[in-house]
N, CA, C and O atoms as a MOPAC input file, in Angstrom:
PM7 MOZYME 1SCF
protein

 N     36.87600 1   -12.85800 1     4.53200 1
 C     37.44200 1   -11.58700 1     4.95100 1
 C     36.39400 1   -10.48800 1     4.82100 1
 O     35.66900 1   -10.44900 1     3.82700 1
 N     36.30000 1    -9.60200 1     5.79600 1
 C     35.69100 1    -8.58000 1     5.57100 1
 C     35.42600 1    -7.63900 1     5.00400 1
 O     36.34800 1    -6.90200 1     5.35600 1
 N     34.66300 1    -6.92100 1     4.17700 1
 C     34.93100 1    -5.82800 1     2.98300 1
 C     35.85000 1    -4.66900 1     4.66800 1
 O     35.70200 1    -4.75300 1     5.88700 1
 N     36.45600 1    -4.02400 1     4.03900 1
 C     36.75000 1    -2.72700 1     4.73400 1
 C     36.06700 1    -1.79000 1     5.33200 1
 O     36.38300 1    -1.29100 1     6.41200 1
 N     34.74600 1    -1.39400 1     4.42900 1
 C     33.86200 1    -0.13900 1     5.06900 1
 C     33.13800 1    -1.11500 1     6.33500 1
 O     32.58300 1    -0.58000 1     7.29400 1
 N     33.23600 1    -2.59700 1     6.18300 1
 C     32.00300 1    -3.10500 1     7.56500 1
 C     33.01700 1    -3.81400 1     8.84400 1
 O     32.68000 1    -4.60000 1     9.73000 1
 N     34.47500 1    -3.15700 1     8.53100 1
 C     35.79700 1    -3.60600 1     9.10300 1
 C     35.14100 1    -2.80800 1    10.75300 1
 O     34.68800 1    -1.67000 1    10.63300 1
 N     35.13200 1    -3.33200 1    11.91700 1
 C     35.55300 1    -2.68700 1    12.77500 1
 C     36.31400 1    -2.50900 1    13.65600 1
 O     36.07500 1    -2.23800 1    14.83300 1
 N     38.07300 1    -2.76900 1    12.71300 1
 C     38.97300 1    -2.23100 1    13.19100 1
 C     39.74500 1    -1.38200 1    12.17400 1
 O     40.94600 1    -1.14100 1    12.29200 1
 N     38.98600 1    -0.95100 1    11.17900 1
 C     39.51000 1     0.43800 1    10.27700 1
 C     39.28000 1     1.13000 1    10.92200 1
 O     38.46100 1     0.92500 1    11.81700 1
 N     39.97700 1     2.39800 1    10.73800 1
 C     40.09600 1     3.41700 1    11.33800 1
 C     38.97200 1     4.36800 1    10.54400 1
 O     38.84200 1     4.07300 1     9.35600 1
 N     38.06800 1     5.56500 1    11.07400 1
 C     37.02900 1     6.26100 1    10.87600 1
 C     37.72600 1     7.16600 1     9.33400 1
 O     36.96400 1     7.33900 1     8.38300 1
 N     38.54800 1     7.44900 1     9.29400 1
 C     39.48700 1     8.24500 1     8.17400 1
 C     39.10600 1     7.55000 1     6.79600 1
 O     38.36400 1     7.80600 1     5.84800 1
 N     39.97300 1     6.56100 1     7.15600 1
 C     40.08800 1     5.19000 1     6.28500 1
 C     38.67400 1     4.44800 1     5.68700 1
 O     38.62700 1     3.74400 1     4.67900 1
 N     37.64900 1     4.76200 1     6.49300 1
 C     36.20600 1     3.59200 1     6.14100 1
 C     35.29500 1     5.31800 1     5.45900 1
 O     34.24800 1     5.17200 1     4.82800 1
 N     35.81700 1     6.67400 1     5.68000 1
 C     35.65300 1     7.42800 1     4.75100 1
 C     35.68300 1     7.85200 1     3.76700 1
 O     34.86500 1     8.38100 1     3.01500 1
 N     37.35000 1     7.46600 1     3.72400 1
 C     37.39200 1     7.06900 1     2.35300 1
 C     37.20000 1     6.41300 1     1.31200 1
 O     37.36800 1     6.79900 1     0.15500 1
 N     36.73400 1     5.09300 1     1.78800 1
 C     36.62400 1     4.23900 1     1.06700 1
 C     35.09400 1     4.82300 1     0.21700 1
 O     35.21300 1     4.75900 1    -1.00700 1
 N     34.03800 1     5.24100 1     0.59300 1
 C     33.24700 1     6.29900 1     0.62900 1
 C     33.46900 1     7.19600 1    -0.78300 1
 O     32.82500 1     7.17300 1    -1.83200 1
 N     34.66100 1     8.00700 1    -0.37800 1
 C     34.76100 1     8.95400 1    -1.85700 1
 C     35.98800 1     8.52000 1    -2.56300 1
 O     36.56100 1     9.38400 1    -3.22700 1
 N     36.48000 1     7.34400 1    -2.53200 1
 C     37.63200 1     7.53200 1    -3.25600 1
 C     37.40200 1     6.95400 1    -4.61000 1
 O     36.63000 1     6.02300 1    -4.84100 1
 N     38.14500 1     7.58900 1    -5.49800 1
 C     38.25700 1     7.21900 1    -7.18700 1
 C     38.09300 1     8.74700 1    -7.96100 1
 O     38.00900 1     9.87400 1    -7.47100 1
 N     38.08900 1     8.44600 1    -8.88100 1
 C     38.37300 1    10.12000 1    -9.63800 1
 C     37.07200 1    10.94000 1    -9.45100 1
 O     37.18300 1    12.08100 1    -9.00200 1
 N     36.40000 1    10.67000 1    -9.62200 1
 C     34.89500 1    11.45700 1    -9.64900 1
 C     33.80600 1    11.84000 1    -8.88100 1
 O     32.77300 1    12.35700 1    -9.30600 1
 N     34.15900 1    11.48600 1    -7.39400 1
 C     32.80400 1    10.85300 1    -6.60600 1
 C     33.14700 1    12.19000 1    -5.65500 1
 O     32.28500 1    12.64100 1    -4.90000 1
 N     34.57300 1    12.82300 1    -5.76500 1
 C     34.37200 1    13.97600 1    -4.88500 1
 C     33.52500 1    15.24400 1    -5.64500 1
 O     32.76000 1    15.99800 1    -5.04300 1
 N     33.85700 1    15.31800 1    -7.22800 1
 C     33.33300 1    16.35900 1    -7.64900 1
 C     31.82500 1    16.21300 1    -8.06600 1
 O     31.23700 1    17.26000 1    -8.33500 1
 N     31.12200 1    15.00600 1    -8.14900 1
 C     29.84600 1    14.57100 1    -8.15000 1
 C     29.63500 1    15.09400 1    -6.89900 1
 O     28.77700 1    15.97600 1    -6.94500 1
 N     30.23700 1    14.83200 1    -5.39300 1
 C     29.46200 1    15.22600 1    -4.08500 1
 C     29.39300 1    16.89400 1    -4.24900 1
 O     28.27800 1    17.41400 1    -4.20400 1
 N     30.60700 1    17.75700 1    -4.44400 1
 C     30.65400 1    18.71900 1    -4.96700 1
 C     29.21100 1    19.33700 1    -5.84500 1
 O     28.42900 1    20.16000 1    -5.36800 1
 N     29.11700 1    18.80500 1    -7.01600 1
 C     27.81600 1    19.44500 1    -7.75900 1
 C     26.72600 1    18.64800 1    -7.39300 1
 O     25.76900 1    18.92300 1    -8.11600 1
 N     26.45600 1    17.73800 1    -6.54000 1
 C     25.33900 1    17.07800 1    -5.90400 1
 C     24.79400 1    18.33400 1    -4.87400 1
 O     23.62800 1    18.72800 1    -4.87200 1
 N     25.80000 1    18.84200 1    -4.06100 1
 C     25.21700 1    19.89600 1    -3.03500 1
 C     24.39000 1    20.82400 1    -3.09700 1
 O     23.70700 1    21.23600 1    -2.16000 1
 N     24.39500 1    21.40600 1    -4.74500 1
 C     23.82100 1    21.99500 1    -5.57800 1
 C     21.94800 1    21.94500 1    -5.72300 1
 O     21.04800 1    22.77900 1    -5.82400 1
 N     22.06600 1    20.38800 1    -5.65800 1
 C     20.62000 1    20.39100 1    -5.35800 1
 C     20.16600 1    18.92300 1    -6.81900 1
 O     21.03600 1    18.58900 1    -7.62400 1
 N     18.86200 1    18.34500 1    -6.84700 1
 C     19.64700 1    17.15200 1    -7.68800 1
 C     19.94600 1    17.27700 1    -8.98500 1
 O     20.09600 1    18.49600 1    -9.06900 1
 N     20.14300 1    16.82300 1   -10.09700 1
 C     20.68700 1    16.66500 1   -10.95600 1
 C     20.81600 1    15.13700 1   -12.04800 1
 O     21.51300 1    14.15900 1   -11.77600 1
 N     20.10000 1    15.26800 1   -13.06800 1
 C     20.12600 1    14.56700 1   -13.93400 1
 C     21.00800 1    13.94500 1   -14.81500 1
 O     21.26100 1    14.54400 1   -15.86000 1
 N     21.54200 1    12.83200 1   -14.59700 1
 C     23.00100 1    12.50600 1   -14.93800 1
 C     23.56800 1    13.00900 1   -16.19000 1
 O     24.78200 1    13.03300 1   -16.39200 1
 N     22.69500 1    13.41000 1   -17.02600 1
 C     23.19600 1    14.16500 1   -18.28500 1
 C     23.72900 1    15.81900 1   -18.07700 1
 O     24.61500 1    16.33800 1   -18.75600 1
 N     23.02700 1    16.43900 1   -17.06600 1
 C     23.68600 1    17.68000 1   -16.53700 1
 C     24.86500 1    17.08400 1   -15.88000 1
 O     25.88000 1    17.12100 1   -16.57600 1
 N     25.00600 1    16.46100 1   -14.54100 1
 C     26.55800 1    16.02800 1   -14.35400 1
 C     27.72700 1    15.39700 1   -15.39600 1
 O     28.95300 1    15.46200 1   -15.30300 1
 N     26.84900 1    14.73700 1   -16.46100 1
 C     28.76500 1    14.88800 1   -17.35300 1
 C     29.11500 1    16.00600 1   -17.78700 1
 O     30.26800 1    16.40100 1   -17.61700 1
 N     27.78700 1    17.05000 1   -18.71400 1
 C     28.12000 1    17.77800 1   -18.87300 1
 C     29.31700 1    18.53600 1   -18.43300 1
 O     30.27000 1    18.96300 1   -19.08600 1
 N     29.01800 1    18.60600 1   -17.07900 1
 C     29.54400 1    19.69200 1   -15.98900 1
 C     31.09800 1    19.20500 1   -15.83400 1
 O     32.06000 1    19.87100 1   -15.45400 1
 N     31.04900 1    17.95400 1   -16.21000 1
 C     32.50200 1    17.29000 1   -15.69700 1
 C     33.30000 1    16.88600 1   -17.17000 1
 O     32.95400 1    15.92700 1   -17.86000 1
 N     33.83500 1    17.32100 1   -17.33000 1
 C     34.75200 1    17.15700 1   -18.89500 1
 C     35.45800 1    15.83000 1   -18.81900 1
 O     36.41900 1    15.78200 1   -18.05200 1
 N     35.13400 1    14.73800 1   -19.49600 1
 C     35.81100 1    13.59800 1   -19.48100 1
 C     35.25200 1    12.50700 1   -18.82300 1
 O     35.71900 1    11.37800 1   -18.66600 1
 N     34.00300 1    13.06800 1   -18.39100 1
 C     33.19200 1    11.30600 1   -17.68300 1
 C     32.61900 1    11.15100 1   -18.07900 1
 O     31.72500 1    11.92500 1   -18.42000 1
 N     32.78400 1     9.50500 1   -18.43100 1
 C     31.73100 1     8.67400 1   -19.47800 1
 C     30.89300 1     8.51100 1   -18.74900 1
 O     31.00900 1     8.75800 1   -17.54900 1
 N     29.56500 1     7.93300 1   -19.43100 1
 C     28.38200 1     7.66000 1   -19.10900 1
 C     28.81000 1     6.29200 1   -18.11500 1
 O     28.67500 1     6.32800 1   -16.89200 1
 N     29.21700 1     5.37800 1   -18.68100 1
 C     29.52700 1     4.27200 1   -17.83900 1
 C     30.34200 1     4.71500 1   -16.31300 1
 O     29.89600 1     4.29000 1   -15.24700 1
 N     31.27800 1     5.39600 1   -16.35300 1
 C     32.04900 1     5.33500 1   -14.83800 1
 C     31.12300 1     6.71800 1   -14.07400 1
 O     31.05600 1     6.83200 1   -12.85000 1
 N     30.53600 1     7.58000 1   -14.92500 1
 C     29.40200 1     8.38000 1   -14.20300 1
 C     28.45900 1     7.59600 1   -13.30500 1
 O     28.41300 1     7.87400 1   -12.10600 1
 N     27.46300 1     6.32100 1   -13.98400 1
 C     26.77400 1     5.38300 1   -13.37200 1
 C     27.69800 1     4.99000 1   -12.71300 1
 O     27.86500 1     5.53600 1   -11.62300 1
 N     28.65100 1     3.88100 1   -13.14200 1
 C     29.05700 1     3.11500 1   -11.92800 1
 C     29.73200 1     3.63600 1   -10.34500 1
 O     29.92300 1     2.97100 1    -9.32700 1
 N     30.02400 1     5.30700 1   -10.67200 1
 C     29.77300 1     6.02600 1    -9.32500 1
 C     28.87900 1     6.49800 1    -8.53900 1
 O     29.07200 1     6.72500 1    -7.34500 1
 N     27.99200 1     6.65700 1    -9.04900 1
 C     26.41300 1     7.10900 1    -8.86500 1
 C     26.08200 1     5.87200 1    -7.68500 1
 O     26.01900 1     5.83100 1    -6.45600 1
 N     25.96000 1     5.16700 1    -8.51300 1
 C     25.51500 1     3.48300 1    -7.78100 1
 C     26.26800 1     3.07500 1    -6.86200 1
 O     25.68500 1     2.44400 1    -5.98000 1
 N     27.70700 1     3.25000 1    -6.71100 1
 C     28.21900 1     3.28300 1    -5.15100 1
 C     27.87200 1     4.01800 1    -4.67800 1
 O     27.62000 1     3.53500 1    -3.57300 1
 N     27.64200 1     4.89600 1    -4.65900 1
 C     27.66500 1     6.60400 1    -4.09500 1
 C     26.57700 1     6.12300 1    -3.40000 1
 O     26.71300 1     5.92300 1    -2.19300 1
 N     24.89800 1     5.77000 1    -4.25300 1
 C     23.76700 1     5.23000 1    -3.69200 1
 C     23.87400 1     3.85200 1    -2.86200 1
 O     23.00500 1     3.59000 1    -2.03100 1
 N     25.10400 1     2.84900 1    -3.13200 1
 C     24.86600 1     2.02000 1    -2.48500 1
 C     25.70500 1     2.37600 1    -1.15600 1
 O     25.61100 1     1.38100 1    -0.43600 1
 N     26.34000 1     3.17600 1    -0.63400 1
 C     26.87600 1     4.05800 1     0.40500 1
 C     26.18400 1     4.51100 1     1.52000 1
 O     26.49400 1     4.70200 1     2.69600 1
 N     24.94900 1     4.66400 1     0.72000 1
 C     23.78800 1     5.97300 1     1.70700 1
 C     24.29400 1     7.16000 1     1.41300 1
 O     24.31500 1     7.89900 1     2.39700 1
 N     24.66400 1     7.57800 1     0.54900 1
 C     25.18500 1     9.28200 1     0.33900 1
 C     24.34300 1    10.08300 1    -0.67900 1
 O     24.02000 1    11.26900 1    -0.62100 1
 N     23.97400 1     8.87400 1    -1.91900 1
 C     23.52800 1     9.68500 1    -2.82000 1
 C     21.82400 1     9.07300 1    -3.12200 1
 O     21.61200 1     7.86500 1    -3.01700 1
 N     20.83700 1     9.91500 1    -3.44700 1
 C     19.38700 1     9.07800 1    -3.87200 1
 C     19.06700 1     9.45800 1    -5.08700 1
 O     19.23900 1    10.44800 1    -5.79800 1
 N     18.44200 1     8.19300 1    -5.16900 1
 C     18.12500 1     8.12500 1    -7.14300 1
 C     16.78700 1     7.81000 1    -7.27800 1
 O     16.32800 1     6.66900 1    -7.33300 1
 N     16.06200 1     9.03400 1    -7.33900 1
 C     14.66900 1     9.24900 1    -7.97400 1
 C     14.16200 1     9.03400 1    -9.50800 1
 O     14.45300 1     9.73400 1   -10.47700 1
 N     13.39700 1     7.97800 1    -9.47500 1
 C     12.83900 1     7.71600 1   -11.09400 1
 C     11.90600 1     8.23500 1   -10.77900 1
 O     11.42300 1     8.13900 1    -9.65100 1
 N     11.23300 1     9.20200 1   -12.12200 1
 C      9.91900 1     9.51300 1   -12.48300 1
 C      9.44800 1     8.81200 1   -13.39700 1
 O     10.02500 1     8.51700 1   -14.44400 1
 N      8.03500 1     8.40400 1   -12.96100 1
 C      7.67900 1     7.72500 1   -14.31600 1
 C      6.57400 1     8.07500 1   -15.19400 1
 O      5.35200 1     7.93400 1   -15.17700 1
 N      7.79600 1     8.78700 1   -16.28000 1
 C      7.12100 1     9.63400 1   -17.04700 1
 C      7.87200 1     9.76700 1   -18.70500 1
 O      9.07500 1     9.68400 1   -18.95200 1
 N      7.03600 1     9.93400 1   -19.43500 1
 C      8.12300 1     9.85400 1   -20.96300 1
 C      8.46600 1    10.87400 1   -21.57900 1
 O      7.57700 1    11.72500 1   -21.62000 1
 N      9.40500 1    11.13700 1   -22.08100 1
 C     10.66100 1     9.87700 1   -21.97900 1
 C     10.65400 1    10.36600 1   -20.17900 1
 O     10.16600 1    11.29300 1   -19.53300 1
 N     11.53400 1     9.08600 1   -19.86200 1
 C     12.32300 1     8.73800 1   -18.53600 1
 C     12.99900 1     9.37600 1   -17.82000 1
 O     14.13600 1     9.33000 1   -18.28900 1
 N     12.98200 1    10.11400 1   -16.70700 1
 C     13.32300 1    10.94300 1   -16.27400 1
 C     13.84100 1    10.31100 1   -14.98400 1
 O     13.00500 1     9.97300 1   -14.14600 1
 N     15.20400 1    10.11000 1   -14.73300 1
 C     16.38000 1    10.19400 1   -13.40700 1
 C     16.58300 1    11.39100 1   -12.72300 1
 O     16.47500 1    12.47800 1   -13.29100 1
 N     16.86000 1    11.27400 1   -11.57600 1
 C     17.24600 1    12.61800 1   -10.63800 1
 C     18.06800 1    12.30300 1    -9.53200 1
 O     17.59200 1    11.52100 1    -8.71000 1
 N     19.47300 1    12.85500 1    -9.29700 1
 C     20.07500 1    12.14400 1    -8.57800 1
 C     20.86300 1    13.23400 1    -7.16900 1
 O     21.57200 1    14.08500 1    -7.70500 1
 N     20.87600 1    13.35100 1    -5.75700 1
 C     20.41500 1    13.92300 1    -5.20700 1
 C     21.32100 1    13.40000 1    -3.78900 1
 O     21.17300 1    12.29000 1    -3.27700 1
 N     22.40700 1    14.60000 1    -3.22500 1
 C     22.73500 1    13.89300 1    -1.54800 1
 C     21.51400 1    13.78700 1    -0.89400 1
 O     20.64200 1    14.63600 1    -1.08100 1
 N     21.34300 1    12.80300 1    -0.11600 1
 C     21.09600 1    12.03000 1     0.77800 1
 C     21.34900 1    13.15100 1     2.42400 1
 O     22.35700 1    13.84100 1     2.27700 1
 N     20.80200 1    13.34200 1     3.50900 1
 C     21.54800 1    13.55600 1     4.40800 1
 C     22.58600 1    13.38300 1     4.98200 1
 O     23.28600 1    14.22600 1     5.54300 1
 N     22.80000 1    11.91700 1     4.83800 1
 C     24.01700 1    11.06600 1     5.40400 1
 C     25.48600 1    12.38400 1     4.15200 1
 O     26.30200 1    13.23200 1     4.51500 1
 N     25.07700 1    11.81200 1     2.65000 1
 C     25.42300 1    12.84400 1     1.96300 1
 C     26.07100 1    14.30200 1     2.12300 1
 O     27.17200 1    14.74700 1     1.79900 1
 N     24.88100 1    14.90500 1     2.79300 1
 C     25.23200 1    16.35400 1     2.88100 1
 C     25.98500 1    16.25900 1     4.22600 1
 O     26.49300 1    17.35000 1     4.48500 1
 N     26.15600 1    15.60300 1     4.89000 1
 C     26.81500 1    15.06200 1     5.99200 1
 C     28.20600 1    15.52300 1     5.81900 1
 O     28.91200 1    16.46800 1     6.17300 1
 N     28.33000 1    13.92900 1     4.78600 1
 C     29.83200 1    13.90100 1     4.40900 1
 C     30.65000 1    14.93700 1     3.78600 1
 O     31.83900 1    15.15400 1     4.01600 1
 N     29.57900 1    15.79900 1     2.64700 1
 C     30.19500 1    16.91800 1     2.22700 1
 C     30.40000 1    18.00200 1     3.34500 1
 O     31.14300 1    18.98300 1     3.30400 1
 N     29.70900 1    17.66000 1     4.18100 1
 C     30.44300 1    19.18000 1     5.28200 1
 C     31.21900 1    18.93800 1     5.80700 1
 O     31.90600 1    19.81500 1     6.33100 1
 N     31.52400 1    17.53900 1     5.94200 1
 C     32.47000 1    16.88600 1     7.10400 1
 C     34.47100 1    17.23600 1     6.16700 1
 O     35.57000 1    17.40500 1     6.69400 1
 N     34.10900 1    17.20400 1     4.92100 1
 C     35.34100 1    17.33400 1     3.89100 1
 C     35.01000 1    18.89400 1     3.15300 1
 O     35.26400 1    19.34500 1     2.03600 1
 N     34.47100 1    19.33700 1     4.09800 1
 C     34.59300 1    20.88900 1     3.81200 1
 C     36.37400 1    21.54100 1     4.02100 1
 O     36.94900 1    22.18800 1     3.14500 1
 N     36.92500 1    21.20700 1     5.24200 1
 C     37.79400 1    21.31100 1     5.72700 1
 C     38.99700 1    20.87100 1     5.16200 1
 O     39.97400 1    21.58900 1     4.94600 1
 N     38.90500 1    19.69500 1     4.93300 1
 C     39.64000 1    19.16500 1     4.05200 1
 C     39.89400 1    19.80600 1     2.83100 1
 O     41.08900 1    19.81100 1     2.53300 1
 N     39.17200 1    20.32300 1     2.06800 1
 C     38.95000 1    20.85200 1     1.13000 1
 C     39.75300 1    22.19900 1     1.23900 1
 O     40.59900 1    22.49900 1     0.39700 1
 N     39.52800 1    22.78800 1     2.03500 1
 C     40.29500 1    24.20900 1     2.36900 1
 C     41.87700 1    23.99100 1     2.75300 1
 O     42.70700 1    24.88100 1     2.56700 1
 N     42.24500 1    22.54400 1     3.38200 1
 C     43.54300 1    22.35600 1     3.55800 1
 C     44.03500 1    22.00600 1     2.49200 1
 O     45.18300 1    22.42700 1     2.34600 1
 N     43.51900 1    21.20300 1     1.40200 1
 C     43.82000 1    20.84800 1     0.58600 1
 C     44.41300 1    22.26300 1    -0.83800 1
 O     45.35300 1    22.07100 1    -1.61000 1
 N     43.56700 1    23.51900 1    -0.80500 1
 C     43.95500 1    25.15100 1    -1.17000 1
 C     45.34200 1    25.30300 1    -0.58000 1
 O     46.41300 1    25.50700 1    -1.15200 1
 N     45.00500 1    25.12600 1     0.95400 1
 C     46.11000 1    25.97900 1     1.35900 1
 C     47.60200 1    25.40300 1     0.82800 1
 O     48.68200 1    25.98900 1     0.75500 1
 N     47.15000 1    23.72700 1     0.41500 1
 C     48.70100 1    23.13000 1     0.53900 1
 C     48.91700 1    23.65800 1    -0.68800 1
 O     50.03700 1    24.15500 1    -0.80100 1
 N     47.92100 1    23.74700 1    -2.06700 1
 C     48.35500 1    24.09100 1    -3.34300 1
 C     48.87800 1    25.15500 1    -3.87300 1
 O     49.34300 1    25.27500 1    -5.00600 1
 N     48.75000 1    26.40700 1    -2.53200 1
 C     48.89200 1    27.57100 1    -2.71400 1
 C     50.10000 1    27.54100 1    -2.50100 1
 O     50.85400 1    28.10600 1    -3.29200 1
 N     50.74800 1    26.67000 1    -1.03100 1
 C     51.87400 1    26.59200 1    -0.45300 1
 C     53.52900 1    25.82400 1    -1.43600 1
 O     54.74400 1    26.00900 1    -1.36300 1
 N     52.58500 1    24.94000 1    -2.28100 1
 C     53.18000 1    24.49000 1    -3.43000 1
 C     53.55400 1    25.87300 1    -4.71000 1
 O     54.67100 1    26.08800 1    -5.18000 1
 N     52.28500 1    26.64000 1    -5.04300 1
 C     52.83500 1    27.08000 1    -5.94200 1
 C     53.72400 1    28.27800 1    -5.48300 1
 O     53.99700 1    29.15300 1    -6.30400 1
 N     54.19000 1    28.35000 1    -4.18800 1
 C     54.95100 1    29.74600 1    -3.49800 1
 C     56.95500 1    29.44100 1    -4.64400 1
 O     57.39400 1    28.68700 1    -5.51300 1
 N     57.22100 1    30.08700 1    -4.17900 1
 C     58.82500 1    29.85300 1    -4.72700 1
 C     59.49800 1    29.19400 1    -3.49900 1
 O     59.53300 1    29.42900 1    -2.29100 1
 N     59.93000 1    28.42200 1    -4.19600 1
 C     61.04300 1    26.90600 1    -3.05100 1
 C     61.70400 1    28.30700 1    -2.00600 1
 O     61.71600 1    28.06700 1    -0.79900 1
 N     62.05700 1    29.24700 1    -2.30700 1
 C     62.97600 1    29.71300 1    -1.13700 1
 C     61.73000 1    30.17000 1     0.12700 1
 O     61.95700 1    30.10200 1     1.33500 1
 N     60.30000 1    30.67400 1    -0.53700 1
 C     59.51800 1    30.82600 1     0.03300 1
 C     59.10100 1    30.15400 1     1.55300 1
 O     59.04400 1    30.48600 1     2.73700 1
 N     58.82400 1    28.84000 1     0.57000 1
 C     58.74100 1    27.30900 1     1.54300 1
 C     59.50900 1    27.16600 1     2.41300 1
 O     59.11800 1    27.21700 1     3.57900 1
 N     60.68500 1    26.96900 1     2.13400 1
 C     61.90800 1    26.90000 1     3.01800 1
 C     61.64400 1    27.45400 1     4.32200 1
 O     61.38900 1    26.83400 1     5.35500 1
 N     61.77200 1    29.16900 1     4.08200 1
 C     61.74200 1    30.09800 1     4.55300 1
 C     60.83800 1    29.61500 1     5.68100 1
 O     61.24700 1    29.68100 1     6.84000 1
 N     59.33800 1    29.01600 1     5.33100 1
 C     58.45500 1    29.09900 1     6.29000 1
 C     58.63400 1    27.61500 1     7.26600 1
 O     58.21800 1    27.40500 1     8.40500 1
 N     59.29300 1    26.85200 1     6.48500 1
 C     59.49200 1    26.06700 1     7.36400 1
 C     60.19600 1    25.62200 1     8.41200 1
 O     59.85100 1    24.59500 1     8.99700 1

């Protein structure tokens, strides 16, 4: 059977997602845009991600084509981790998304008669 993202009868939505989905990989693309970043600045930044599911998103992310992982070799060891074009791609492409995704939360926190009202 075919993995899904090399499916070509998924739908373009669907083989996107597969792309960012799981808890972390949107707000990594998020502070990736930023410019790169050393995986110890991204947990920082993110309250609650371990070192382990930090990497093991990183490394899809890179095995994706979205994200690049620069070693310097230099001591101590220095990582740098960085969208990709394809990357900065995808983050513009879920720019939109992103803004629908406001509007619905805003639309949520209105008062039920509000909602109603508009619907």
């Amino acid at each position: 059977m075919a993995h899904r993202r090399h499916d070509p009868n998924v739908c373009g939505v669907t083989a996107a997602i597969a792309v960012i989905e799981g808890k972390w990989k949107t707000t990594l693309l998020w502070l990736l845009e930023s410019g790169p970043h050393r995986p110890a600045e991204l947990r920082r930044q993110v309250p609650g991600l371990t070192e382990k599911v930090l990497t093991q998103a990183l490394r899809e992310m890179e095995a994706d084509g979205v994200v690049h992982r620069e070693v310097y070799d230099v001591l101590p060891p220095k990582t740098e981790y960085s969208l990709t074009d394809f990357g900065r791609e995808l983050a513009e492409a879920l720019s939109p998304l992103s803004d629908w995704g406001h509007r619905r939360l805003d639309r949520l926190a209105e008062p039920e008669s509000a909602v109603r009202a508009a619907s």
